[in-house]
C-alpha positions in Angstrom: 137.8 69.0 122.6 136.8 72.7 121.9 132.8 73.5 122.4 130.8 75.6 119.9 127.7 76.7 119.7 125.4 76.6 116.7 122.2 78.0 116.1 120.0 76.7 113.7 116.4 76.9 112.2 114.5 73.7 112.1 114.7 72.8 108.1 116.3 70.0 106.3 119.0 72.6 105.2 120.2 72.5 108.3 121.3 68.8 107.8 125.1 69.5 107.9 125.3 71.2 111.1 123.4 68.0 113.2 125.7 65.7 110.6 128.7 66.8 111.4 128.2 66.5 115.0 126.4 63.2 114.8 128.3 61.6 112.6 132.0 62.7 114.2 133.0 65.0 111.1 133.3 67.7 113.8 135.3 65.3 116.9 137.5 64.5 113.8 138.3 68.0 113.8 138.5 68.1 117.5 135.4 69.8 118.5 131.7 69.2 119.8 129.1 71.6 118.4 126.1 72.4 120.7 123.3 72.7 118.6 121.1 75.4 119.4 117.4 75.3 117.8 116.0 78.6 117.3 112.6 80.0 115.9 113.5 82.8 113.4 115.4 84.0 111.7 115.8 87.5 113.5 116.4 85.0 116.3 119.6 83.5 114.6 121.2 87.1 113.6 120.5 88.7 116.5 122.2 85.5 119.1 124.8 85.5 116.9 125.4 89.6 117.0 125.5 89.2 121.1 127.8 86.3 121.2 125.3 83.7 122.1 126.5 81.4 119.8 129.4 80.6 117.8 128.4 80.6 114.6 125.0 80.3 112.8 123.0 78.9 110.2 121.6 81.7 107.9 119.7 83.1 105.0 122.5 83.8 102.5 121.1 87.3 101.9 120.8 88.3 105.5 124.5 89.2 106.1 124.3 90.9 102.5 121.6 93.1 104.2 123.7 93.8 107.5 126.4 94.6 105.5 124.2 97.3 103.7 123.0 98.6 107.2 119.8 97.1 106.7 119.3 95.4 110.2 120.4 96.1 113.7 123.6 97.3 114.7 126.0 94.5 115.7 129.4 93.3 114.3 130.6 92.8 111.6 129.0 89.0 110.7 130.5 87.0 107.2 129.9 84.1 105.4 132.7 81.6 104.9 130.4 78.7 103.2 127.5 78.0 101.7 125.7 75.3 103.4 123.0 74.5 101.1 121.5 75.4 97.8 118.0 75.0 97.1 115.0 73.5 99.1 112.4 76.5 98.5 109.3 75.2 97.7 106.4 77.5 96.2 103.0 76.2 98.0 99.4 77.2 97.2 96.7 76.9 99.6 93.7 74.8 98.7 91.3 77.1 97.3 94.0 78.4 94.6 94.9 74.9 94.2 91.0 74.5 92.7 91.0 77.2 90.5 93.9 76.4 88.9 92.9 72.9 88.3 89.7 74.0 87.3 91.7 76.2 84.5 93.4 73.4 83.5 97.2 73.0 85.2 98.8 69.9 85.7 100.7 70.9 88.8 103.8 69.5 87.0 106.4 70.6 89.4 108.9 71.5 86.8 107.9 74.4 84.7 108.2 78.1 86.0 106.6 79.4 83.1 103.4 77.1 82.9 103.3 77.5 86.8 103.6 81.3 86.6 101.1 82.0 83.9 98.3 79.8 85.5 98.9 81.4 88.7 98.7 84.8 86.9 95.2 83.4 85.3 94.3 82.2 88.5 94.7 84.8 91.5 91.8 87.1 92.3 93.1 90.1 93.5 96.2 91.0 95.0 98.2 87.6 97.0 99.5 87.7 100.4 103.1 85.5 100.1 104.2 84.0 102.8 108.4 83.9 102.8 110.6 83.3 106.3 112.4 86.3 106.1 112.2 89.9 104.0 115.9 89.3 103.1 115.7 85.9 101.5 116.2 84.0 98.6 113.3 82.8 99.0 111.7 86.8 98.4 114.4 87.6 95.3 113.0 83.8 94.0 109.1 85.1 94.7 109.7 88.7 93.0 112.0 87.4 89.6 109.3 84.6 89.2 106.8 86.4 89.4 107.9 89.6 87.8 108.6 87.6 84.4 105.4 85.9 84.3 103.3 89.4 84.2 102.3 90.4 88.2 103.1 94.3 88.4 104.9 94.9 91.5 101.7 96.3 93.1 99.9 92.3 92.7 101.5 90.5 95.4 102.8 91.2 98.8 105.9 89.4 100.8 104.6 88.5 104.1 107.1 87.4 106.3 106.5 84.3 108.5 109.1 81.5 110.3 109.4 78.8 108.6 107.7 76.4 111.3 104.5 78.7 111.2 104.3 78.4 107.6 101.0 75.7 107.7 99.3 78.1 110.6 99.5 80.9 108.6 98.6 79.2 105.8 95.5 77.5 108.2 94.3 81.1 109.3 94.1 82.4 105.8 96.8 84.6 106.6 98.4 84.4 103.4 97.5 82.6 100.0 101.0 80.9 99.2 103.8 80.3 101.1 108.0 79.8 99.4 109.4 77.7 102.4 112.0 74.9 102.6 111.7 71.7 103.6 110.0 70.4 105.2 107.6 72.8 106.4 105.7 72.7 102.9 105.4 69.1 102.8 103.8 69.5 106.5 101.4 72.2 104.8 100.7 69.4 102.4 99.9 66.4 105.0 97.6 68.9 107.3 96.0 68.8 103.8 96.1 72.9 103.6 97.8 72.9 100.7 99.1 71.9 97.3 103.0 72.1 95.6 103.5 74.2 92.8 106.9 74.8 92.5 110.5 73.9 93.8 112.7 76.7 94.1 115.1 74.6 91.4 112.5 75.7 88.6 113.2 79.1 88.7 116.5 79.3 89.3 119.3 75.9 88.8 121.2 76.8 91.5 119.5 79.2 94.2 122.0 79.7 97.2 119.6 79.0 100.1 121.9 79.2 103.4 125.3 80.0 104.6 127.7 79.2 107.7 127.8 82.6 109.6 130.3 84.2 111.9 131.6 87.1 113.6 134.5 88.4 112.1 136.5 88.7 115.1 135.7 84.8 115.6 136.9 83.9 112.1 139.9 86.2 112.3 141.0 85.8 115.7 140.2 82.1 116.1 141.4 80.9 113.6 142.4 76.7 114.0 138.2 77.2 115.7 137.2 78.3 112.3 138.8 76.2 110.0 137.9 73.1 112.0 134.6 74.0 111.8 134.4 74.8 108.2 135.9 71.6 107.4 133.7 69.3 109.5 130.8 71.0 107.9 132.3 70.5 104.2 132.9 66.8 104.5 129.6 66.6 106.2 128.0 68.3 103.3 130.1 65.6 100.9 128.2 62.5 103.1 124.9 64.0 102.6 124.9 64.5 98.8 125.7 60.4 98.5 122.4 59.4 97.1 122.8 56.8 99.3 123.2 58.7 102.5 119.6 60.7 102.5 117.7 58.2 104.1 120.1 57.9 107.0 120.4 61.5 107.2 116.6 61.8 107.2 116.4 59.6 110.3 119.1 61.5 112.0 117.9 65.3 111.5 114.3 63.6 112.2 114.6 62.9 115.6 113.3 64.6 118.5 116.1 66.7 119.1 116.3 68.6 115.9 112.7 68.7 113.8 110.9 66.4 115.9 109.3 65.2 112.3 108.5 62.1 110.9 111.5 60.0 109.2 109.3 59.8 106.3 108.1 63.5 106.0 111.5 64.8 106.3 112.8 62.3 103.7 110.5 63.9 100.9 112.9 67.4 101.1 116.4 65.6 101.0 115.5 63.3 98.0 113.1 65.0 96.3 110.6 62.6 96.2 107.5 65.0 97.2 103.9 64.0 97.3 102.1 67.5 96.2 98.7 67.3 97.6 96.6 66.0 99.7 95.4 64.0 97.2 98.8 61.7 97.2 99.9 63.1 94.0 103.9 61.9 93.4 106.6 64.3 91.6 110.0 64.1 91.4 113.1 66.8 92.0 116.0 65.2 92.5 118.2 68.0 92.9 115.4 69.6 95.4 118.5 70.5 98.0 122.4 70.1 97.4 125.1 70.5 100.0 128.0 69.9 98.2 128.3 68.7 94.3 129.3 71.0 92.0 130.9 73.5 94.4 127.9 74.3 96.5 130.0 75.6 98.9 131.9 77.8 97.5 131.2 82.0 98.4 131.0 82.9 95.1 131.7 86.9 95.7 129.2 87.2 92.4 126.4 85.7 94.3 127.0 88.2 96.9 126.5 91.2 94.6 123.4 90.2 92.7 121.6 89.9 96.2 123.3 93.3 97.5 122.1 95.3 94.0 118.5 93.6 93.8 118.3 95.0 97.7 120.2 98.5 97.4 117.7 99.3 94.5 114.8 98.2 96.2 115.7 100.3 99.5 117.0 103.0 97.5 120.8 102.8 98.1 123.8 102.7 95.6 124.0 99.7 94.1 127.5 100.1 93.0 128.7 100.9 96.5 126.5 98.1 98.1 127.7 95.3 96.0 131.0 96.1 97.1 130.3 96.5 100.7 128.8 93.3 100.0 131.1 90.8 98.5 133.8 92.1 101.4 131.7 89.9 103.7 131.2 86.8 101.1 134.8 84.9 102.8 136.5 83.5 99.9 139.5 84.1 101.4 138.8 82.4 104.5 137.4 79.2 102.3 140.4 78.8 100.2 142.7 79.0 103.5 140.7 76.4 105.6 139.6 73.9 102.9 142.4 73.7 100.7 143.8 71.4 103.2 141.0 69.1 103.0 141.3 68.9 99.6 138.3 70.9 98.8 138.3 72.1 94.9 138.6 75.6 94.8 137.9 77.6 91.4 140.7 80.0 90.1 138.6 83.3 90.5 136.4 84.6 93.4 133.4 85.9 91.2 131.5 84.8 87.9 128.7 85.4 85.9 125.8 84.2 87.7 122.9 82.0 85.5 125.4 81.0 82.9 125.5 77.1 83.1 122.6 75.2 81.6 124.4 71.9 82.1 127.2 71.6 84.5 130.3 72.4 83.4 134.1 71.5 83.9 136.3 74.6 84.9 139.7 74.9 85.8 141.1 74.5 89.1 143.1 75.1 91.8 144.8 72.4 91.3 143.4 70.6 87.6 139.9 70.7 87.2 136.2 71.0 88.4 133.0 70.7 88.4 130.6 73.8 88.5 126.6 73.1 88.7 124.1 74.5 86.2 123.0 77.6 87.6 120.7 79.1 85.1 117.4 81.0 85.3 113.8 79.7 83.8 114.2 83.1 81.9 117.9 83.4 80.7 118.6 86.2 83.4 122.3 85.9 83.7 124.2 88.6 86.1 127.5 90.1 85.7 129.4 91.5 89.0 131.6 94.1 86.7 128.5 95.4 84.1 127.0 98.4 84.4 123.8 98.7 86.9 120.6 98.7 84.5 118.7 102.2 85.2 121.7 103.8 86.4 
């Protein structure tokens, strides 16, 4: 039995990691992951970069942002798999929550546009945003939502807070509105600081939220390490997106151990069953977080691009250039090699146009056929890898 370290950030994203291991996915594969809870972000890139740990859990944009020089200097880090898309839930503290029902919003949960223009009616100046991290998808989701629904880039700011401090910073009128995952915005809710206006899901189908980590030299040199990892974590991923399996999966990344949370509270993120304010208000989001349907796991080099050209042209760097820096670190390769023994489906091509689907769709295959998710955007934003960058 081969020991590996894995570092993690207490959210419900985080679920296949502590499944794997506590469901024996990972002693099938013939290893025993130490789980390794850590406070930040920074906290997970930087371990990781010293060879503290094995392999982390990460924002899927923060190796995009290493790979654009855009951090501290450490190796080379890729991702092999996504781990887990969506989760991000746009929160509102209590005195915009009273505005905005005093202007008439429903606090639907559903509609970006509705949301976005009665939060544009509604804000008094310029909003402090709580996100965990400045390269996140939670930020690109904050800026494209906001963007299209009429706040100039000089009408918000990004404040970047951990995801556990969210409800403090939230508490000490630090910021406005926080976009966190789960289940740090349903603990905003029950310290009754707050009210849900949005899930991630609404403003983009599909929003890739984190990603399985590595060095390099791991992946490459250790390579049996790295494939047995991957695919404990896949067929991990496949247990938790059974309906079925998301209450037992509360109770397990729930305990002491991992969240330290309440069964119940954690529950609300993995089924998307949320209660929105303090009030007790009930909405429904059932594809709040997947793991696995649809492809979720897949490194789509595409989805690697978009992030590296929305942060080369905000940093002032060649998009062109970064996007391919970029998708060199998005592990397709790697994926294709380790899971194709599992019998993972794995798409013919590497890259797509991202925020095509409306519906999911069925693609060919590998090997026949499968099924892609509905990815699109509330606007009809769709991004091609090969098209010209706009301004340039």
């Amino acid at each position: 039995m081969t020991t590996l370290r894995l570092g993690y950030v207490p959210l419900v994203d985080a679920a296949p990691l502590i499944v794997a291991q506590e469901l024996g996915f990972a002693a099938e594969e013939g290893l025993r992951l130490d789980l390794v809870r850590l406070g930040a972000w920074a906290q997970a890139r930087d371990m990781l970069g010293a060879g503290a740990i094995d392999a982390a859990h990460m924002l899927v944009p923060m190796p995009v942002a290493q790979a654009l020089g855009l951090g501290p200097s450490l190796p080379t880090m890729d991702l092999v798999m996504f781990l887990s898309h969506g989760g991000q839930v746009i929160v509102v503290n209590r005195d915009l929550e009273k505005r905005l029902r005093g202007m008439g919003h429903d606090f639907a949960f559903a509609d970006a546009v509705a949301a976005g223009a009665a939060l544009h009616r509604a804000a008094t100046g310029r909003l402090r945003i709580g996100v965990p991290f400045p390269f996140s998808t939670h930020a690109e989701l904050v800026r494209h939502w906001l963007s299209r629904c009429g706040f100039g880039a000089d009408a918000f700011d990004l404040v970047t807070v951990p995801p556990p401090l969210m409800a403090d910073a939230l508490a000490r009128g630090e910021v406005e509105a926080i976009c966190v995952g789960e289940p740090w915005a349903s603990v905003a809710v029950d310290r009754g600081l707050a009210a849900l206006l949005l899930p991630g899901t609404a403003i983009w189908a599909a929003p890739p939220e984190k990603g399985l980590v590595l060095r390099r030299d791991l992946a490459e040199t250790r390579p049996n390490q790295t494939g047995a990892l991957m695919r404990a974590i896949w067929r991990a991923g496949r247990w938790l997106d059974d309906a079925d399996h998301r209450g037992t999966a509360a109770e397990i990344i729930a305990r002491p151990g991992y969240l330290d949370l309440p069964p119940e509270l954690v529950e609300r993120g993995l089924t998307g069953r949320m209660t929105i304010s303090a009030g007790g208000e009930l909405r429904g989001s059932g594809d709040l977080v997947t793991f696995h349907r649809g492809g979720a796991s897949f490194p789509w080099k595409s989805l690697a691009a978009l992030f590296a050209q929305r942060i080369a042209l905000a940093h002032g760097l060649d998009p062109r250039s970064a996007m391919d820096r970029a998708m060199a670190h998005f592990r397709t390769d790697l994926y294709r090699q380790h899971l194709r023994p599992a019998g993972a489906p794995l798409p013919g091509a590497s890259q797509r146009l991202e925020g095509m689907l409306a519906a999911d769709r069925t693609v060919a295959a590998e090997r026949g056929s499968m099924i892609l998710r509905a990815d699109g955007f509330f606007d009809g934003f769709t991004f091609d890898p090969m098209a010209p960058v706009p301004g340039r």
